[in-house]
C-alpha positions as CSV (number, residue, x, y, z in Angstrom):
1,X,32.7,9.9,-35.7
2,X,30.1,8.7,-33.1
3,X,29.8,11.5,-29.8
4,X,28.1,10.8,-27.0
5,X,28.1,13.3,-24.0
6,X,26.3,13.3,-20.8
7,X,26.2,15.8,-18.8
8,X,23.9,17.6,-15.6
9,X,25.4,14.6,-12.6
10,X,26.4,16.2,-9.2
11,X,26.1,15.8,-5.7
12,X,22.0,16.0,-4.4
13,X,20.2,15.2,-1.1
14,X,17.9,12.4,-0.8
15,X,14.5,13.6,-2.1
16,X,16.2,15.7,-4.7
17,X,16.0,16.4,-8.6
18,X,18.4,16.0,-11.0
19,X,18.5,16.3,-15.1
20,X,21.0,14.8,-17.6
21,X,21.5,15.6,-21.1
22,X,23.5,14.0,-23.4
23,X,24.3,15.7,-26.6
24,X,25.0,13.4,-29.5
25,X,26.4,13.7,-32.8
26,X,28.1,11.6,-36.1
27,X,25.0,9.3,-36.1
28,X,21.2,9.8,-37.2
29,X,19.6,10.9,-33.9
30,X,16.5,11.1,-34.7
31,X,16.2,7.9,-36.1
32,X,17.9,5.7,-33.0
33,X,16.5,4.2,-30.5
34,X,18.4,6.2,-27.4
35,X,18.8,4.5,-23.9
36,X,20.2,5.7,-20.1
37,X,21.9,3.3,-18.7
38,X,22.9,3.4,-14.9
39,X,26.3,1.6,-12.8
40,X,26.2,1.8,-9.1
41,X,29.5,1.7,-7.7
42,X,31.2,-2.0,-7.9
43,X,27.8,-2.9,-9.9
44,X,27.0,-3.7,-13.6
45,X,25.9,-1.7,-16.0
46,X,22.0,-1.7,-16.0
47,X,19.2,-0.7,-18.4
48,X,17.3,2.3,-17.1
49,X,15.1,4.0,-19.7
50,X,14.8,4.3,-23.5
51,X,13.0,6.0,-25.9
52,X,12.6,4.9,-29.4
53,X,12.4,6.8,-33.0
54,X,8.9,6.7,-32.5
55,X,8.7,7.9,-29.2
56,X,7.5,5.3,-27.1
57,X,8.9,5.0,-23.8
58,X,9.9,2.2,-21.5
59,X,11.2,2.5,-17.6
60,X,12.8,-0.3,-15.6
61,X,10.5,-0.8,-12.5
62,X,13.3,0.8,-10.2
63,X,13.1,4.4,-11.9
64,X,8.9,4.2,-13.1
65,X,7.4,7.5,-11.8
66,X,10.6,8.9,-10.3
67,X,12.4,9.6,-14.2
68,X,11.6,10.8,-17.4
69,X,13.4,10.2,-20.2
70,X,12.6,12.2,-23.4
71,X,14.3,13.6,-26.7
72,X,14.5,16.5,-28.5
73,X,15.5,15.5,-32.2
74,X,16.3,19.0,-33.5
75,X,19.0,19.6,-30.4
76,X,20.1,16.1,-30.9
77,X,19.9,15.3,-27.2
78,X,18.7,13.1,-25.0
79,X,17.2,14.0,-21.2
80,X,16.8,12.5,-17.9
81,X,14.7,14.3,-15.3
82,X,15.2,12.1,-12.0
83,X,13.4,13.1,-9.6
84,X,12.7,11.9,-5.4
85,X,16.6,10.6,-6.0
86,X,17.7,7.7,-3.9
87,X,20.9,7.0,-2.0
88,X,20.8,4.1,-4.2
89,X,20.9,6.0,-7.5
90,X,24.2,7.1,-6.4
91,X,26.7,5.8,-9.6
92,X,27.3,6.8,-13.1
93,X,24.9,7.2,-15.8
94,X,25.2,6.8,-19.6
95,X,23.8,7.6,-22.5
96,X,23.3,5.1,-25.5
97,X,22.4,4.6,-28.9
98,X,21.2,1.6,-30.8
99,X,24.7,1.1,-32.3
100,X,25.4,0.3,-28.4
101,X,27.8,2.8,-28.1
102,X,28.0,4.6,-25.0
103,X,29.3,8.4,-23.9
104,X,31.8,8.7,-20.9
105,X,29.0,8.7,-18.1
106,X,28.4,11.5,-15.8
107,X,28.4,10.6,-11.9
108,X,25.3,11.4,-9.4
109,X,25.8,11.1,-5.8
110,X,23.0,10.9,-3.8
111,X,24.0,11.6,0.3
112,X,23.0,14.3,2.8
């Protein structure tokens, strides 16, 4: 059985840092591709940042230089360091694996 579990959202100030893990298990880890995905509130869901088995790393435009994503195969989770956070990255953010299949989110909020 396929687990996906993100975890680290919150509340933070504009300017702030932020990371999320997401802990996954009943899958290969090592050997998927693993994506964050991101859904502002009332939007769609949108591609963030994904690493692949190989490592190689890939950033929508939005997030390049702010986020990290990275992967630590022998704790079979995924990170997200965010960093310089937006009022716009206020929404929910998922972990996925190249099955497509998605944790339950966690929720930032970005506000002062």
């Amino acid at each position: 059985q396929v687990q996906l579990v993100e975890s680290g959202g919150g509340l933070v100030q504009p300017g702030g840092s932020l990371t999320l893990s997401c802990v996954a298990s009943g899958f290969s880890f090592s050997d998927s591709d693993m994506i964050w995905d991101f859904r502002a509130p009332g939007q769609g869901l949108l591609w963030l940042a994904s690493v692949d088995s190989r490592g190689q790393i890939y950033y929508d435009n939005s997030v390049k230089g702010r986020f990290t994503i990275s992967r630590d195969n022998t704790l079979n989770t995924l990170f997200l360091q965010m960093n310089n956070l937006k009022p716009e990255d206020t929404g929910v953010y998922y972990c996925r694996n190249h099955f497509g299949q998605r944790g339950q989110g966690t929720q930032v909020t970005v506000s002062s």
